[in-house]
PyMOL Python script that loads the backbone (N, CA, C, O; Angstrom):
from pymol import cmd

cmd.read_pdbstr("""\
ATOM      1  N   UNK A   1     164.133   5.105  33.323  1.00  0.00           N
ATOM      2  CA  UNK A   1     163.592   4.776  34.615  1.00  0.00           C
ATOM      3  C   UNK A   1     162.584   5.861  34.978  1.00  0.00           C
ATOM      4  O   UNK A   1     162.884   7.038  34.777  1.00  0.00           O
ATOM      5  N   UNK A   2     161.504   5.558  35.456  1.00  0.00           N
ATOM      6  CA  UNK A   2     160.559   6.201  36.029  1.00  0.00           C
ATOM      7  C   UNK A   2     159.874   6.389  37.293  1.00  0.00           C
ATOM      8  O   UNK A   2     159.346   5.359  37.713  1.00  0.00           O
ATOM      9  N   UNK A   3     159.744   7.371  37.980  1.00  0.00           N
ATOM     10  CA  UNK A   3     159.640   7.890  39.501  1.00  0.00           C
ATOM     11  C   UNK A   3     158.151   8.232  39.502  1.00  0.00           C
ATOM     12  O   UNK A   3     157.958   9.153  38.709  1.00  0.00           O
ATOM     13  N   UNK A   4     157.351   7.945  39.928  1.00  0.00           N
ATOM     14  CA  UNK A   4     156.597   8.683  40.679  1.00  0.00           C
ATOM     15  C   UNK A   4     156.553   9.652  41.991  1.00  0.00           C
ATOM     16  O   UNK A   4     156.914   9.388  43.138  1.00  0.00           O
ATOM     17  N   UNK A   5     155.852  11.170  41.330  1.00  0.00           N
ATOM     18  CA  UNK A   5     156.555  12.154  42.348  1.00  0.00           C
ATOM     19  C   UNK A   5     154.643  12.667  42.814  1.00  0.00           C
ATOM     20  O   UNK A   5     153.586  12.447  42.223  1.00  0.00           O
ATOM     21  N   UNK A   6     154.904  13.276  43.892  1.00  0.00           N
ATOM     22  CA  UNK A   6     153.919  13.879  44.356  1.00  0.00           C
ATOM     23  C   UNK A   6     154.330  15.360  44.740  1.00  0.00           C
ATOM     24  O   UNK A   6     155.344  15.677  45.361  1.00  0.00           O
ATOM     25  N   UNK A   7     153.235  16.304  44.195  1.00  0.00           N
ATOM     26  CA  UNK A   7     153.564  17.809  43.925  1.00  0.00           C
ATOM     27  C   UNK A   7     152.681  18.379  44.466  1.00  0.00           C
ATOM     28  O   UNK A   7     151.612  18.438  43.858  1.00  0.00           O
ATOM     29  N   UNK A   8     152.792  19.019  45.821  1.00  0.00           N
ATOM     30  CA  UNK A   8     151.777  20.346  46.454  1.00  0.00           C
ATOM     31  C   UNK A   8     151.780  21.626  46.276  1.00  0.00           C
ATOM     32  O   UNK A   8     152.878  21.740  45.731  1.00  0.00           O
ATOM     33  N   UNK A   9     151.364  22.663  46.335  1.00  0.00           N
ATOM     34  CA  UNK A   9     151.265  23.890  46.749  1.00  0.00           C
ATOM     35  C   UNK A   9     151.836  23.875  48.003  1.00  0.00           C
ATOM     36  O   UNK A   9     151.243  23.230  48.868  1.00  0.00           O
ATOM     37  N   UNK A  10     153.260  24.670  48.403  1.00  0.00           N
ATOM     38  CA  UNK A  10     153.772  24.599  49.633  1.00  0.00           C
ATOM     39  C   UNK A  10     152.844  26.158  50.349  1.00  0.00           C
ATOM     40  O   UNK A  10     152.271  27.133  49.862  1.00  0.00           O
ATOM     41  N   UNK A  11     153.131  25.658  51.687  1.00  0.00           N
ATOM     42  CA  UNK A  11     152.149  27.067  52.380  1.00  0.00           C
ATOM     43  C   UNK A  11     152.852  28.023  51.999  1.00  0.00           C
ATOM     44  O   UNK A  11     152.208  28.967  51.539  1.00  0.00           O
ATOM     45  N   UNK A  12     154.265  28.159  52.026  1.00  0.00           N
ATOM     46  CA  UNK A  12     155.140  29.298  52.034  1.00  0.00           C
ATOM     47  C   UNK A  12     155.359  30.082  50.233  1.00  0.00           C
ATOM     48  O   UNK A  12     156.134  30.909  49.752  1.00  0.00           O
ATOM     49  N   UNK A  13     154.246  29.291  49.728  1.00  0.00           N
ATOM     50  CA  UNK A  13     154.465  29.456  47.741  1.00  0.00           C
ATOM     51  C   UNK A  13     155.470  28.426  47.301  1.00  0.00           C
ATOM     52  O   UNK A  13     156.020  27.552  47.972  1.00  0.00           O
ATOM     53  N   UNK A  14     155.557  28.648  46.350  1.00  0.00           N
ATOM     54  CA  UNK A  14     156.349  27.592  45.391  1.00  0.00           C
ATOM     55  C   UNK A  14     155.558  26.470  45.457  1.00  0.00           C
ATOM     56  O   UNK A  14     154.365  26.468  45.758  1.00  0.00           O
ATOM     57  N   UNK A  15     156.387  25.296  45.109  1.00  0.00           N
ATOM     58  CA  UNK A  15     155.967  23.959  45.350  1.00  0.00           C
ATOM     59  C   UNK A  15     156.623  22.885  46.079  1.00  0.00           C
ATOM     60  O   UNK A  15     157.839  23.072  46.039  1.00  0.00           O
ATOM     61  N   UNK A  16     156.208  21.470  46.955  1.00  0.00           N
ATOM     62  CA  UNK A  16     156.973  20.687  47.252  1.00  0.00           C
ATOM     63  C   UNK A  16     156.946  19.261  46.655  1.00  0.00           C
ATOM     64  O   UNK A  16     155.856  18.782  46.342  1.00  0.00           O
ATOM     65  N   UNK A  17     157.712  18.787  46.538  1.00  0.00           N
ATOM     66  CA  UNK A  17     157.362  17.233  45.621  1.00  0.00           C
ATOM     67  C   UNK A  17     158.387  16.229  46.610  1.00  0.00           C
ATOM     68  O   UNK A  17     159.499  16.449  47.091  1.00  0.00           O
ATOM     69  N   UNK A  18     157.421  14.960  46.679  1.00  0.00           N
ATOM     70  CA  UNK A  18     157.862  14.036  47.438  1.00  0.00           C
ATOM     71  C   UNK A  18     157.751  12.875  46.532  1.00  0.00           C
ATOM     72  O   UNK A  18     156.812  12.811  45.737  1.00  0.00           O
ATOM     73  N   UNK A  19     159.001  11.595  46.631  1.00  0.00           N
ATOM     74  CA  UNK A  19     159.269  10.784  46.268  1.00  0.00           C
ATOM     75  C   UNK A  19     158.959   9.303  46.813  1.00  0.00           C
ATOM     76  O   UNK A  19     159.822   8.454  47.038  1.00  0.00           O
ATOM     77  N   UNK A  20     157.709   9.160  46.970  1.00  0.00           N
ATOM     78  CA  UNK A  20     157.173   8.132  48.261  1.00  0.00           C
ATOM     79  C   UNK A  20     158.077   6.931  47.809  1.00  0.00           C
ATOM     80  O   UNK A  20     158.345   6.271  48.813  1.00  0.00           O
ATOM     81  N   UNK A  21     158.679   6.367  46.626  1.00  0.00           N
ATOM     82  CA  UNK A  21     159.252   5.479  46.780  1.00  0.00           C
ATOM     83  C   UNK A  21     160.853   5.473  46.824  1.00  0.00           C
ATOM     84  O   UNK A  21     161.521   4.588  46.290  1.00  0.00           O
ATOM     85  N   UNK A  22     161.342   6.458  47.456  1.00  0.00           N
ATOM     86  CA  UNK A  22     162.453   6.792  47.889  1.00  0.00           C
ATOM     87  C   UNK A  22     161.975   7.470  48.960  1.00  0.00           C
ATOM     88  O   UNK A  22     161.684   8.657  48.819  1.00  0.00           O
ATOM     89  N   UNK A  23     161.837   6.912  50.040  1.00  0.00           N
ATOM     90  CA  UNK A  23     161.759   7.367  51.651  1.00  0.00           C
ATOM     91  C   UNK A  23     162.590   8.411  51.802  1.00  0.00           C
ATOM     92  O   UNK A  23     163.720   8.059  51.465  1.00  0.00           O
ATOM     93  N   UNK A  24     162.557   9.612  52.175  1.00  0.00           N
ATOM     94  CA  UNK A  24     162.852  10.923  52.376  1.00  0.00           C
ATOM     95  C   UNK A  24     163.603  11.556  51.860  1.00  0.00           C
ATOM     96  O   UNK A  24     164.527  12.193  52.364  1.00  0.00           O
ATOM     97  N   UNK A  25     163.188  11.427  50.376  1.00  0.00           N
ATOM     98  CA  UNK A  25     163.226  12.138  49.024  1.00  0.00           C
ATOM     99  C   UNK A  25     162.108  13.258  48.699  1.00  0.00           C
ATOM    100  O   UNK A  25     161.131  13.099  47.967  1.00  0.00           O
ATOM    101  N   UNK A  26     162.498  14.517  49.462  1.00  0.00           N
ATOM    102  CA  UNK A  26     161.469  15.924  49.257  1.00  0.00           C
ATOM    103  C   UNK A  26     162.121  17.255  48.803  1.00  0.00           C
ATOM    104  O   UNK A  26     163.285  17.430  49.164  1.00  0.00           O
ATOM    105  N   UNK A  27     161.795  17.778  48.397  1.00  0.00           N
ATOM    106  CA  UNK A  27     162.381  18.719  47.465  1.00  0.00           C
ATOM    107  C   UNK A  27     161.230  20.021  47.077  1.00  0.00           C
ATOM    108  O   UNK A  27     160.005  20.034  47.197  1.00  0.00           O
ATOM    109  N   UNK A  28     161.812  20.665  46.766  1.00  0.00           N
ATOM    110  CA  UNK A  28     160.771  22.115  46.304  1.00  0.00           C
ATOM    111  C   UNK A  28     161.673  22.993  45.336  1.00  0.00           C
ATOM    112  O   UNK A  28     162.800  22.823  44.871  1.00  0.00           O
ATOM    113  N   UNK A  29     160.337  24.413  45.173  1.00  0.00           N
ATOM    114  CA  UNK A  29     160.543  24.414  43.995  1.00  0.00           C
ATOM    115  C   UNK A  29     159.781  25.657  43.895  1.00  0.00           C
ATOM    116  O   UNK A  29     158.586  25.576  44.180  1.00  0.00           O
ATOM    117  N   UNK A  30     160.424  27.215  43.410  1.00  0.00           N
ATOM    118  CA  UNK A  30     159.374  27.970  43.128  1.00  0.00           C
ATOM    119  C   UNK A  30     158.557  27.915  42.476  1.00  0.00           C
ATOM    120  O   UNK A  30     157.495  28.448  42.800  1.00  0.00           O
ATOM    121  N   UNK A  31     158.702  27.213  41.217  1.00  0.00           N
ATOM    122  CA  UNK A  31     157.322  26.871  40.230  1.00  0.00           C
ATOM    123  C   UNK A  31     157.349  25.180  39.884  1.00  0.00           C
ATOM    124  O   UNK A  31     157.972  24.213  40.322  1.00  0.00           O
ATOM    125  N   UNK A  32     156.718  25.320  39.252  1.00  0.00           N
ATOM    126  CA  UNK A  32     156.325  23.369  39.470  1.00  0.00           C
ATOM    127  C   UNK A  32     157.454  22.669  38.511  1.00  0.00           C
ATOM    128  O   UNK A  32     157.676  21.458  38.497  1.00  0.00           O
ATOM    129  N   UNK A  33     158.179  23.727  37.647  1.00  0.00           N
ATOM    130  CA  UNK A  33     159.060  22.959  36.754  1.00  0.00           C
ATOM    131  C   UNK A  33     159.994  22.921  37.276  1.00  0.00           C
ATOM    132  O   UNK A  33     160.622  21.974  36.803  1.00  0.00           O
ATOM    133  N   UNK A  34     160.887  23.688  38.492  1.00  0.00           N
ATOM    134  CA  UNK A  34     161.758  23.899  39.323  1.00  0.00           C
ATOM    135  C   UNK A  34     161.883  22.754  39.887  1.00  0.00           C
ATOM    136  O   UNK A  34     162.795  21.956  39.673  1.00  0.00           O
ATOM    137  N   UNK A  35     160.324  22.519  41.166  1.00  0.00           N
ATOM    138  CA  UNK A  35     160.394  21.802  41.721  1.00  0.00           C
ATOM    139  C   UNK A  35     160.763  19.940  40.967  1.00  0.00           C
ATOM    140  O   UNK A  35     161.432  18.982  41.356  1.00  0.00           O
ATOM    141  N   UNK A  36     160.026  20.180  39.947  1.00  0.00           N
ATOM    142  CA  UNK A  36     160.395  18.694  39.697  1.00  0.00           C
ATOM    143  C   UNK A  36     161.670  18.300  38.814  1.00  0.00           C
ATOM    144  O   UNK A  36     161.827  17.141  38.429  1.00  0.00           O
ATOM    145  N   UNK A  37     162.891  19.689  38.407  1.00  0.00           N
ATOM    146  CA  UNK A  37     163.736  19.332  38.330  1.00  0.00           C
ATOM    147  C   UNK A  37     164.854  19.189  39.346  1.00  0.00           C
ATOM    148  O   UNK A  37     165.888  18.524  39.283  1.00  0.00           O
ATOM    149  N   UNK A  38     164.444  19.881  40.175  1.00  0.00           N
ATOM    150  CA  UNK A  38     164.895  19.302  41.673  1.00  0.00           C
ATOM    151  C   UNK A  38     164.765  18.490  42.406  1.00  0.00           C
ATOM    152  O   UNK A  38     165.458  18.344  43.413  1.00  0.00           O
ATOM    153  N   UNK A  39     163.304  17.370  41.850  1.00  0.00           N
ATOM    154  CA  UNK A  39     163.129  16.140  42.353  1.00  0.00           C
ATOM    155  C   UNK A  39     163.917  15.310  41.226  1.00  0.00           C
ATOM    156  O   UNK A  39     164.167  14.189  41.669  1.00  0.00           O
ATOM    157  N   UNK A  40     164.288  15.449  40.199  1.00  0.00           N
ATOM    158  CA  UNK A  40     165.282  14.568  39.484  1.00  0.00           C
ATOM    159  C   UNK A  40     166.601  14.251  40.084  1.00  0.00           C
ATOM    160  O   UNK A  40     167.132  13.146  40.199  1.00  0.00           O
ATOM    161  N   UNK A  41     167.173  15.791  40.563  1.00  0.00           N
ATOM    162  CA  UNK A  41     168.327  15.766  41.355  1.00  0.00           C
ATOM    163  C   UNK A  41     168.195  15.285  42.304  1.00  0.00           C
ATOM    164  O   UNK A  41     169.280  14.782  42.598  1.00  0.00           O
ATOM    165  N   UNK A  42     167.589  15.126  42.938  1.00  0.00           N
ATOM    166  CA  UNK A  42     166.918  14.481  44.039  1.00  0.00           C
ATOM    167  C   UNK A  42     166.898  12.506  44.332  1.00  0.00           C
ATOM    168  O   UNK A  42     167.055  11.740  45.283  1.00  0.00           O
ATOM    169  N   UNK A  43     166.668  12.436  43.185  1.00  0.00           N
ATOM    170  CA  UNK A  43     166.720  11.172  42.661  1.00  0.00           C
ATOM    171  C   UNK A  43     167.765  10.420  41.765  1.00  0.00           C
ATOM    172  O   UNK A  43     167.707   9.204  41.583  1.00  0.00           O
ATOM    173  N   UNK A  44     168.754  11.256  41.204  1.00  0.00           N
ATOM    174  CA  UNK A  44     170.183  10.581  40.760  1.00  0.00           C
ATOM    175  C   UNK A  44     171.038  11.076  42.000  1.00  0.00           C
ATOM    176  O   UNK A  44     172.100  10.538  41.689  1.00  0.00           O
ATOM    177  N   UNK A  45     171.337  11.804  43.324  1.00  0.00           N
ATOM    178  CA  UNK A  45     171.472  11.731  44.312  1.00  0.00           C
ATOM    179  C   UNK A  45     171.222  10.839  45.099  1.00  0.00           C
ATOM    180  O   UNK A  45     171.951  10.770  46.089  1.00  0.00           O
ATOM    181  N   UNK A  46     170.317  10.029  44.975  1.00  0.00           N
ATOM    182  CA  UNK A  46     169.944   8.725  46.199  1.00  0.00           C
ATOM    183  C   UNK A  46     170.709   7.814  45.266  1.00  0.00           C
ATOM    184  O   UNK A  46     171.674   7.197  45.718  1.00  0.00           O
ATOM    185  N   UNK A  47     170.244   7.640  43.602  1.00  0.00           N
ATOM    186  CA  UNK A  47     170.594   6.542  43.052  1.00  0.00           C
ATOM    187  C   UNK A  47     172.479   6.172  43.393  1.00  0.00           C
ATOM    188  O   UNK A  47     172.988   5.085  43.668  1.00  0.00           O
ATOM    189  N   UNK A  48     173.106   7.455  43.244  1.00  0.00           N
ATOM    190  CA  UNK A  48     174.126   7.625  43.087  1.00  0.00           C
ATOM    191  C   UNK A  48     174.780   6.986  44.500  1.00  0.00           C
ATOM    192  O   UNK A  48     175.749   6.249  44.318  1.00  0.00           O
ATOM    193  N   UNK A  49     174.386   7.176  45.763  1.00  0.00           N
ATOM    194  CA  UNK A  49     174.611   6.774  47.094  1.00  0.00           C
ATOM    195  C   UNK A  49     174.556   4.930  47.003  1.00  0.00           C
ATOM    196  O   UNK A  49     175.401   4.162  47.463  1.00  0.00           O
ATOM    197  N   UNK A  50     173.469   4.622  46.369  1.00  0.00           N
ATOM    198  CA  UNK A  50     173.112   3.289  46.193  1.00  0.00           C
ATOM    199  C   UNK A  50     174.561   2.470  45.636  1.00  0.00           C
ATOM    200  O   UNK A  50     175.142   1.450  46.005  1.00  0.00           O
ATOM    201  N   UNK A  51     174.796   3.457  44.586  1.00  0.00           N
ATOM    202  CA  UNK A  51     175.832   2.895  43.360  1.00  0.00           C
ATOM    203  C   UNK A  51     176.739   2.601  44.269  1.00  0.00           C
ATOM    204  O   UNK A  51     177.051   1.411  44.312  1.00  0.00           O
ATOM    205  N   UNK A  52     177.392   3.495  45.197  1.00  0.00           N
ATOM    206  CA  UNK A  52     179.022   3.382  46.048  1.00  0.00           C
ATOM    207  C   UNK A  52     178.378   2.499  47.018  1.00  0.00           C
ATOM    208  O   UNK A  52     179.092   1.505  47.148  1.00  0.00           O
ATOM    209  N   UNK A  53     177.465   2.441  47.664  1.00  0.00           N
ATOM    210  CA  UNK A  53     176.674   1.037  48.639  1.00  0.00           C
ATOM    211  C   UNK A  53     177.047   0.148  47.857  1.00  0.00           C
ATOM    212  O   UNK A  53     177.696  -0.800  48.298  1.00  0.00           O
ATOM    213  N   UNK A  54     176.801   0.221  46.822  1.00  0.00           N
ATOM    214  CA  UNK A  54     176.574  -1.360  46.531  1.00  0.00           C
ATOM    215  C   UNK A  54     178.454  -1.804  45.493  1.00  0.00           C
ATOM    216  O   UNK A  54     178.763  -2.878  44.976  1.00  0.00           O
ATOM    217  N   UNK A  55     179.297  -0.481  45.555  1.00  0.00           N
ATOM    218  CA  UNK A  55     180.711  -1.069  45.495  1.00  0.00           C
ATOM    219  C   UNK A  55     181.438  -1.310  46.575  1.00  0.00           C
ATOM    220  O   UNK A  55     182.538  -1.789  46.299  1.00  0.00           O
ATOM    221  N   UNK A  56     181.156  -1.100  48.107  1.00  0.00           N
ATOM    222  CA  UNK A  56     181.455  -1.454  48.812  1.00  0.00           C
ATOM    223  C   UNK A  56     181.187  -3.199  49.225  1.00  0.00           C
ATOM    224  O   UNK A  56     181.975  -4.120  49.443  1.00  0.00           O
ATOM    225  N   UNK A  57     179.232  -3.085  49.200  1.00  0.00           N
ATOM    226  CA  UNK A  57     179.261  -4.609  49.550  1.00  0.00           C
ATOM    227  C   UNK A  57     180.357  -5.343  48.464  1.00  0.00           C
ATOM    228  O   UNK A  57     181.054  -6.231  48.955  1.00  0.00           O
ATOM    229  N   UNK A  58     180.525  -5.067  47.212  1.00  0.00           N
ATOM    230  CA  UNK A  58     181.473  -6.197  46.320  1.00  0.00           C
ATOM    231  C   UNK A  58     182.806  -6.362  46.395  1.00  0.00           C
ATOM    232  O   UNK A  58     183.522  -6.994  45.619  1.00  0.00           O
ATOM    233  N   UNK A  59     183.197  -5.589  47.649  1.00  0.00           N
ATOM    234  CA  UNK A  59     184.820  -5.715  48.024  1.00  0.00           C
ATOM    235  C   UNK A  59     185.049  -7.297  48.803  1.00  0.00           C
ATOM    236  O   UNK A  59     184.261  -8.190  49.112  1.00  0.00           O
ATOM    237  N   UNK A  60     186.419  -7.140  48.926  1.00  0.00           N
ATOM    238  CA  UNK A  60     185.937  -9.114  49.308  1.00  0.00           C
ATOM    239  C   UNK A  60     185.874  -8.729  50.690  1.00  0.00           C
ATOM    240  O   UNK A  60     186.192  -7.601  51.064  1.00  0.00           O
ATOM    241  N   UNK A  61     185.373  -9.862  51.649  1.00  0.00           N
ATOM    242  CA  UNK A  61     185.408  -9.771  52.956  1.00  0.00           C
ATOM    243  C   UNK A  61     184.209  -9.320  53.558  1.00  0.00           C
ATOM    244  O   UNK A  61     184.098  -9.097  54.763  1.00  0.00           O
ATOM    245  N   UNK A  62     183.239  -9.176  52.646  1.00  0.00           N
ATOM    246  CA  UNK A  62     181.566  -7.869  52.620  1.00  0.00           C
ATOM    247  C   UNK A  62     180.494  -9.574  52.466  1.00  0.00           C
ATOM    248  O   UNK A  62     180.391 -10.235  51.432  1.00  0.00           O
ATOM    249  N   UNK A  63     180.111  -9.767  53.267  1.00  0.00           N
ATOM    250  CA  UNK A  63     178.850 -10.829  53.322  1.00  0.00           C
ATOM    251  C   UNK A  63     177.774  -9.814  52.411  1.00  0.00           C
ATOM    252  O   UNK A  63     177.798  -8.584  52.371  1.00  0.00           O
ATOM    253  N   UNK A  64     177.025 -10.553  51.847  1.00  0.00           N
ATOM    254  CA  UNK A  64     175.638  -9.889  50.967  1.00  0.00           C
ATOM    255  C   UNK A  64     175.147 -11.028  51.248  1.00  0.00           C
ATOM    256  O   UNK A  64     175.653 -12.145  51.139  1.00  0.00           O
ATOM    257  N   UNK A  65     173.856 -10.622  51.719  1.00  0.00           N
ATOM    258  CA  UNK A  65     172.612 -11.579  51.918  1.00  0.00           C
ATOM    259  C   UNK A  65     171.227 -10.904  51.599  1.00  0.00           C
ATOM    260  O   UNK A  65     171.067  -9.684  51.651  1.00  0.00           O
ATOM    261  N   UNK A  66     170.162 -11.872  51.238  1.00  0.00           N
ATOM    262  CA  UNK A  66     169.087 -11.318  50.373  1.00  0.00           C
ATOM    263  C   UNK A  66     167.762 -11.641  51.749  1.00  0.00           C
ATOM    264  O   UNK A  66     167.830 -12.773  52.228  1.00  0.00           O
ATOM    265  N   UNK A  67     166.874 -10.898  52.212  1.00  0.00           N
ATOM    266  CA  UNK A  67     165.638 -11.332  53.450  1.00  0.00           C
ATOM    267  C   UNK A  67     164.681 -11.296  52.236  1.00  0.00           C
ATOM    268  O   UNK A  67     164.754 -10.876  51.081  1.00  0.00           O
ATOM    269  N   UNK A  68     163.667 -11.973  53.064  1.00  0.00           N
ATOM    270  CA  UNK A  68     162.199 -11.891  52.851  1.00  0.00           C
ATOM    271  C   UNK A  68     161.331 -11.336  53.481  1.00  0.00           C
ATOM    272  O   UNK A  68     161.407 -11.675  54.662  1.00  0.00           O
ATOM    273  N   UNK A  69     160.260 -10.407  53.230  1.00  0.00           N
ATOM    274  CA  UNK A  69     159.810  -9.816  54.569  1.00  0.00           C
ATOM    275  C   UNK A  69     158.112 -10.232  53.997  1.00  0.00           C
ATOM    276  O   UNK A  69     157.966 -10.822  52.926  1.00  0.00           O
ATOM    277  N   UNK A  70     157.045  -9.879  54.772  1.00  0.00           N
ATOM    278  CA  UNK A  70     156.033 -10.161  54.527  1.00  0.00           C
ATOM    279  C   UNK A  70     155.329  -8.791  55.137  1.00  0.00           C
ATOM    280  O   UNK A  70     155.369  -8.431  56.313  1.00  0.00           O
ATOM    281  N   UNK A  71     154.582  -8.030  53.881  1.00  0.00           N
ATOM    282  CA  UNK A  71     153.925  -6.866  54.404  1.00  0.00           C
ATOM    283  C   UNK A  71     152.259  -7.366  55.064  1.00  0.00           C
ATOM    284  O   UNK A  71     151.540  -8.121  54.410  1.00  0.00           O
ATOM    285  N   UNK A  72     151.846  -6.819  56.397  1.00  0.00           N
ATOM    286  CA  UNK A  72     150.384  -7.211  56.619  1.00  0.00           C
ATOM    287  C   UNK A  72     149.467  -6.163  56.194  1.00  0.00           C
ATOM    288  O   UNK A  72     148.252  -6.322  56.306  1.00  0.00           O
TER     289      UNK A  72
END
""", "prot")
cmd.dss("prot")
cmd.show_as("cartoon", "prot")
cmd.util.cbc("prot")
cmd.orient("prot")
């Protein structure tokens, strides 16, 4: 699986890397290899939250329903 990350120069040094497709997935990093192994953790951390979300909806008694949304 593959993430696209975004990596700055933080003001304070080091670096920060953001996960635009995981909504407030940010992370840093004294050097850039830091930072983006801290955006990995970063990212089997959300996945991992998802995983127990989604063993809860499969307990019985848990409605799951699918929307449609339309971006303008």
């Amino acid at each position: 699986m593959k993430f696209q990350v975004v990596i700055t120069p933080a003001e304070d040094g080091g670096f920060s890397v953001a996960v635009p497709v995981l909504e407030g997935r940010y992370t840093h990093g004294k050097k850039q290899e830091e930072a983006l192994e801290n955006a990995k953790k970063a990212i089997v951390s959300y996945l991992e939250g998802v995983g127990k979300i989604n063993r809860i909806l499969l307990k019985d008694g848990v409605d799951f329903k699918e929307i449609q949304i339309t971006l303008k």
